[in-house]
N, C-alpha and C positions, 0 to 999 in steps of 0.2 A: 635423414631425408624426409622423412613423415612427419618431425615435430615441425619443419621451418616450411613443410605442404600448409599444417596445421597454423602457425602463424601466419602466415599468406591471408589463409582463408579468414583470419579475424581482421585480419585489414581491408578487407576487402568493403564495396558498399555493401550495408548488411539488406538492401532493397536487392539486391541481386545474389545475394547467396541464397540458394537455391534449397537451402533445408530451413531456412529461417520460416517459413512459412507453414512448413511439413511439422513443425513442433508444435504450434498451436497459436491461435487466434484469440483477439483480445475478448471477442464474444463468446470464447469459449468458458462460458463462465455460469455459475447458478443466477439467474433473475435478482437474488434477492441483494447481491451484490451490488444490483446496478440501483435498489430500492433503497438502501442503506446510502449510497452515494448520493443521491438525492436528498435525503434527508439529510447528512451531513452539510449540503453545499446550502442547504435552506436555512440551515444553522450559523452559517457562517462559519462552516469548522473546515471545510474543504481543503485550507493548507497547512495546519497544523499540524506540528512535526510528531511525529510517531514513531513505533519500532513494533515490529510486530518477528515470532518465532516461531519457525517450522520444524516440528520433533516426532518423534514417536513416543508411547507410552509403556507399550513392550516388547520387546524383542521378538520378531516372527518365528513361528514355527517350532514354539517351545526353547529355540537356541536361546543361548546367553550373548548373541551379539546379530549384528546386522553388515550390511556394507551398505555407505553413501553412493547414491547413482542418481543422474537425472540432473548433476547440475549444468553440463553441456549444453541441454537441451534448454534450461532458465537462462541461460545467458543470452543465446538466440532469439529467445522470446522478448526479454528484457528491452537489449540491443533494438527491436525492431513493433517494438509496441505503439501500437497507433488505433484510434477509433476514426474508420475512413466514415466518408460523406453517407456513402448505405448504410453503414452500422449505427450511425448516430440520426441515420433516418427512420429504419427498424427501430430504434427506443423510443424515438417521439410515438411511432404508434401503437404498442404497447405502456405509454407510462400515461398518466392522467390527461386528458385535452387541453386541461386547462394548467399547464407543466409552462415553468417560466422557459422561454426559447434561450435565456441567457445561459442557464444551464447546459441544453445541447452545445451550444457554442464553445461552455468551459470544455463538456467531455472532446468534444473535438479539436481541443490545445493541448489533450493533456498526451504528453511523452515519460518517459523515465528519465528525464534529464537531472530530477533532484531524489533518485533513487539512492539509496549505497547496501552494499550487500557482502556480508561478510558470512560466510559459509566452510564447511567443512571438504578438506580434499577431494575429487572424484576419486572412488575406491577405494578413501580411508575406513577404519572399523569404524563403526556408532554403535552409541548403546542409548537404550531408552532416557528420556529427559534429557539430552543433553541436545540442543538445535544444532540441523543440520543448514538451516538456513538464519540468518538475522540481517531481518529488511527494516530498511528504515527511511523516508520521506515522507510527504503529505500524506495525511491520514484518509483524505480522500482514494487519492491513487492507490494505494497498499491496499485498501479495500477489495479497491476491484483487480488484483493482485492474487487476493487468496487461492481463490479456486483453480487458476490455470496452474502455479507453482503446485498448488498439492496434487493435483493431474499429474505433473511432470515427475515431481519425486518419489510420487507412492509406488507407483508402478514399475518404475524403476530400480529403485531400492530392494521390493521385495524380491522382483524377479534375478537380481545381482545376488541376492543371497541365497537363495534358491538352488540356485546355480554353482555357489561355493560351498553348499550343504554338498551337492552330489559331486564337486570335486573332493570334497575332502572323504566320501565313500569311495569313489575309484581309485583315490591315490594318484598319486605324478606319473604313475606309468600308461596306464591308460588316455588311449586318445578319447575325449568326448566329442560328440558334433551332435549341436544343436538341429535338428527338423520338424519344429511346430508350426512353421509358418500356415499349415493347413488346419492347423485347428485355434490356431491364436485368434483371440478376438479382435476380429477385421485388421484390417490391414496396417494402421494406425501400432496397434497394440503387436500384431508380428514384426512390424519392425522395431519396433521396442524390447520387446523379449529379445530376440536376433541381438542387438546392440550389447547390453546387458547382461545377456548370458555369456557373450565370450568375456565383456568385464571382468564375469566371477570366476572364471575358470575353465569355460567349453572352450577348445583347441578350433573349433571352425564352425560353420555355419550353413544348410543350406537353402537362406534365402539369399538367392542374387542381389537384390535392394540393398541392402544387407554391405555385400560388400561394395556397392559402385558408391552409396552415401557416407558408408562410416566405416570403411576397409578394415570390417572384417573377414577374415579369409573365407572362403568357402570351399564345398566340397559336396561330394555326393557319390551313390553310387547307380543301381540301376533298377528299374520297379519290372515286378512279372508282365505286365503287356509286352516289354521289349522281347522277354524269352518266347513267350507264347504267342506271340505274333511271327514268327517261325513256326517251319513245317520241316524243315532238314535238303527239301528242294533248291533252295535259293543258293546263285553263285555270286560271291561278293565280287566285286569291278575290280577289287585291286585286293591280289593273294600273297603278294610276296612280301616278307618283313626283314630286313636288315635285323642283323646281330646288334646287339645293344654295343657291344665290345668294339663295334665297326672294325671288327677282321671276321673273313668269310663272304659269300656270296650270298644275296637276298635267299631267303626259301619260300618256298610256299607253305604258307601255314594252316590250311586245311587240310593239305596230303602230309603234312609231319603230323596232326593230330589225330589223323587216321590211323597212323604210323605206331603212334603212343596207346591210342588204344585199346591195343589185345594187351602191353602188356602192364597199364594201369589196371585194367578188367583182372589180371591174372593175380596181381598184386590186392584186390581189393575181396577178389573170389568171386565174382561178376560173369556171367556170359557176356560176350561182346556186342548182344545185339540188345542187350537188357537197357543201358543206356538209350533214351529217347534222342534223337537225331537232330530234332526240330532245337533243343537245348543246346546242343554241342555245336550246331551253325549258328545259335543266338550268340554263344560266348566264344566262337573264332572272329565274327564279325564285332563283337565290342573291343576284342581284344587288337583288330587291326586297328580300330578308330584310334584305342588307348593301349599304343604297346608298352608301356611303361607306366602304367595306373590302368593294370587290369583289375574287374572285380567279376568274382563268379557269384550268382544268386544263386544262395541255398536255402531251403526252406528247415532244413535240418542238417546235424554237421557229429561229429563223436573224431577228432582229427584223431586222437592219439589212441583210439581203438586199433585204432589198424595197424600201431607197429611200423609205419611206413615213414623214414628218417628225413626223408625230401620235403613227407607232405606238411612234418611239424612245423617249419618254415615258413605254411603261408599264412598270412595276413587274414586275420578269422572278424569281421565287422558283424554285429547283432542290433538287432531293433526288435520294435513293436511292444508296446507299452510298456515299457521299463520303467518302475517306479523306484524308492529308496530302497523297498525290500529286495526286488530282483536287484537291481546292482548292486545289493550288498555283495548277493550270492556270485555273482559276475565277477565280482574286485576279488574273489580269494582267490590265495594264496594256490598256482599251479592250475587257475583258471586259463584257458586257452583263447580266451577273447584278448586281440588287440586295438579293436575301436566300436565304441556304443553309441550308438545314435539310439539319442531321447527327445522324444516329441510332445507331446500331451503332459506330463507328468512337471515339463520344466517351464514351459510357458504360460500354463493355468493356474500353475500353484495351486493342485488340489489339496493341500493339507492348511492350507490358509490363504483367502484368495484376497484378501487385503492387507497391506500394513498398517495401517492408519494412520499412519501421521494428520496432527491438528497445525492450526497455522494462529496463532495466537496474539493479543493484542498484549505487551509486557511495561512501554511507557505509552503517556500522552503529553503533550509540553510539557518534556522531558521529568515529567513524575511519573513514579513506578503505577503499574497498575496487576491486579490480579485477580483471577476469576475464583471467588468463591463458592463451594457447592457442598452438600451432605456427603456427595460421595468424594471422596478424600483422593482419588484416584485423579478425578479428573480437575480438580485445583490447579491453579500455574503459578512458576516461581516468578515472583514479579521484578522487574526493570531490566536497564540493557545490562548482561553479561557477556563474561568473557570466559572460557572452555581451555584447562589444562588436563592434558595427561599424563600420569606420575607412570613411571616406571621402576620395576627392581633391579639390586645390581645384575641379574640375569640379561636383563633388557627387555624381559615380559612385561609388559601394560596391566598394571596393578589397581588402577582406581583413577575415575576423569572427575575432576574436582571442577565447582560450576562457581565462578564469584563474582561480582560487583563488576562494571566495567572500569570503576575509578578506581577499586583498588590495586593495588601494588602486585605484581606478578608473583607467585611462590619461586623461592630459589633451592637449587639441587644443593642437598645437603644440609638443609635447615628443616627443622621440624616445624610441623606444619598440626595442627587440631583444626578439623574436619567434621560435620558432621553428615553421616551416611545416609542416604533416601532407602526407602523400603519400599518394597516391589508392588505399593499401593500408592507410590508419591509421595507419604508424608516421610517423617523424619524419625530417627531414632539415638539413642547415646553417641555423644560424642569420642573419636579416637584420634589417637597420635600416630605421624607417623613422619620418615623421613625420604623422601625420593632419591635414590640415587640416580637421575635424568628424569628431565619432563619435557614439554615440547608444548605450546599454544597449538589447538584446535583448530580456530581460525583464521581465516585468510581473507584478507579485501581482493574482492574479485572486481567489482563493480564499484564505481568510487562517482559519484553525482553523472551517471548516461554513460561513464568512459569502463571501458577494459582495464584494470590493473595490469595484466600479466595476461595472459594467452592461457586459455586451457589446455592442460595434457593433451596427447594424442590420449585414444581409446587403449594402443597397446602399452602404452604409460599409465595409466590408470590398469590395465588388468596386469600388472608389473607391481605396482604398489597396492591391490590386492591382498597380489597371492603373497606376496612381502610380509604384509601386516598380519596374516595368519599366519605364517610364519613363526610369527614372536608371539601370539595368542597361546597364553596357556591350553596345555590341554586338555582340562578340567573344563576350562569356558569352549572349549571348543569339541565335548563332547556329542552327539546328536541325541543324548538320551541323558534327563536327570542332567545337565550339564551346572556347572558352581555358576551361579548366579555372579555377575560383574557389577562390583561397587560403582556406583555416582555418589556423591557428597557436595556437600555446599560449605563455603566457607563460614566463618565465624561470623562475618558482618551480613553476609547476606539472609545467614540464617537469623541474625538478631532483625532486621528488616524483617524478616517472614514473621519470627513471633510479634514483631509490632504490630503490623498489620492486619493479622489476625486478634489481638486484643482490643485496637479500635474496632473492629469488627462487630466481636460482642458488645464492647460499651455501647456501640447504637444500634446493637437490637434490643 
């Protein structure tokens, strides 16, 4: 029912979907974009076919891996990219006076009709150098392209992984629920996190936004004003609550709580009047609002101190800054928490608050291009390629091999020579090796303006996720010191890289 909502919605006109615009705008861009475009169309280079590559350089947050997120939200944008009448009135008056008018008129034709874009699964694994996006039309357009797509992926990306870092500390039992919405940067960015985080692995969400635009579930419980806002005086309008069972006759449930008591007080070693009243009418009255998602606010808890066989049963939710360390200590073993809400910790990603992904220029009329630089790190593999993943006979993800887009696909069960990238970008000895399964990376999402395929639902993507960690070694999927995850390039493309690097010297 959710993927064929989800189909719907990509047929729809994308001037009336109603999140197309919530993703970001075409002037959401760095200036120097719009400078660069200019200077190309003065050149006459404005349609020049190009390919440009959106990657990361290392894996966030010390891990040996990432998850792809954010591409939902490029399609949308894609789909519905337009420079209106104001925006291309705003550039005339920021760009020179004396700026040829023919030029506005191009920026105000230009659409993504000769776009095509070939990307990586929403919530497949990535590992650094290998694109998560590869865009390819006029060189013009792709320009002013960069900066919105890295808006959309970076933040995305990291905070999906973020997110799978602390499911893979809670473990599958634990519920998580995301609640940053109040500390996320602005509103923009909490609905992002929200999105994202249940991608990686949070079981529900509590920003409403959240779930009415990108259904994910939400959930919540109740803040101290509701208790303390109670005195113990107040009679609620309606006392009686029906048996869940529906056998028996309604009761009142502030004279049955009264009832309970002396002999909860007796059971706990309590005088009966020690309990504050103004509490007890805060949490009769939630309890009749939600007689079947009741939650009691505690500000401290010790269940299994007491010995009391009934009370082990209930439902133990905790918050308030929870980072990796407290939920380590939370996820052991005979811990009595059954749901963590984490706020602050998951949607700032204070342990690294960017991913970085770059957005790279790889051909130009359709000749390789590559940025060369001292630091060896930040080099790029140059031309269009294509992205395999070799697996072992296990079915663990062993090594993503990066080649030529001309050349010939590797096949399962042939040996393959490889040569492996070093955690600095450049290259090191060559090795042999044979895949027992591999699988292509990417996917034509976007094919000249048009939709290939419909994107996953969000719970299809946080499905293929947690799948894909799943078969992730466990060594790569350590949070500490974790095995570093090969990339490699193939034989022609690294023979291409030493060329290009040789003409390189010859004309310095």
């Amino acid at each position: 029912m959710e993927r064929q909502q989800a189909e719907r919605e990509w047929e729809r006109d994308p001037e009336r979907d109603p999140e197309a615009e919530a993703a970001t705008r075409a002037l959401l861009t760095d200036f120097y974009q719009i400078t660069m475009a200019l200077a190309y169309w003065q050149a006459g280079r404005a349609r020049e076919p190009a390919e440009f590559e959106l990657f990361f350089r290392r894996c966030p947050f010390g891990s040996s891996f990432a998850l792809a997120a954010g591409l939902r939200d490029c399609m949308r944008f894609l789909r519905t990219f337009r420079l209106h009448p104001a925006d291309v009135k705003y550039l005339a008056s920021v760009l020179p006076p004396g700026t040829d008018p023919a030029f506005f008129e191009h920026l105000q034709g230009l659409d993504c009709s000769g776009v095509t874009v070939r990307a990586q699964p929403e919530g497949s694994l990535a590992f650094a150098h290998v694109p998560l996006l590869c865009v390819s039309g006029p060189l013009l357009l792709l320009q002013l392209l960069e900066t919105p797509l890295l808006c959309l992926i970076n933040y995305a990306s990291l905070v999906a992984t973020n997110a799978a870092r602390l499911r893979l500390i809670a473990g599958p039992e634990k519920r998580l629920l995301e609640m940053g919405l109040r500390r996320a940067q602005g509103p923009d960015g909490g609905l992002t996190a929200s999105t994202y985080c249940y991608l990686g692995g949070f079981d529900s969400s509590s920003n409403v936004l959240a779930g009415q635009l990108r259904g994910v579930p939400v959930a919540g419980t109740l803040a101290h004003s509701f208790v303390t806002s109670f005195s113990g005086s107040e009679q609620p309008q309606v006392r009686m609550l029906t048996p869940a069972s529906g056998q028996g006759p309604p009761r009142n449930l502030s004279t049955l709580t009264e009832s309970w008591l002396g002999k909860v007080c007796e059971c706990l070693g309590l005088q009966a009047e020690e309990p504050h009243p103004g509490e007890r009418a805060a949490f009769v009255a939630y309890a009749l609002a939600f007689p079947q998602a009741f939650q009691g606010l505690l500000d401290s808890y010790s269940v299994m101190s007491f010995q009391v066989p009934w009370l082990e049963a209930v439902s133990i939710a905790v918050s308030n800054n929870i980072d990796e360390e407290v939920l380590t200590r939370l996820a052991q073993k005979g811990s009595e928490v059954n749901l963590i809400g984490i706020g602050t910790s998951v949607v700032t990603c204070p342990l690294q608050p960017s991913l970085g992904c770059v957005y790279k220029l790889v051909s130009v009329r359709g000749q390789p291009c590559r940025k060369l630089t001292e630091d060896s790190e930040k080099q790029t593999l140059p031309g269009s390629k294509a992205a395999y993943r070799l697996y072992s006979p296990e079915g663990a993800p062993v090594l993503d091999l990066l080649q030529l887009e001309e050349e010939p696909p590797p096949q399962t069960g042939q040996e393959l020579r490889v040569w492996p990238l070093d955690v600095s970008g450049g290259d090191c000895r060559s090795l042999t090796l044979t895949p027992a399964s591999l699988e292509p990376l990417h996917r034509l999402y976007f094919h000249l303006g048009q939709m290939c395929e419909p994107i996953p639902s969000l719970a299809e993507s946080r499905a293929l996720a947690q799948k894909s960690l799943s078969y992730l070694s466990s060594s790569h999927k350590r949070l500490e010191n974790p095995e570093p995850y090969q990339v490699a390039l193939s034989e022609k493309l690294h023979a291409l890289l030493e060329s290009l690097a040789q003409s390189s010297q010859e004309g310095s």
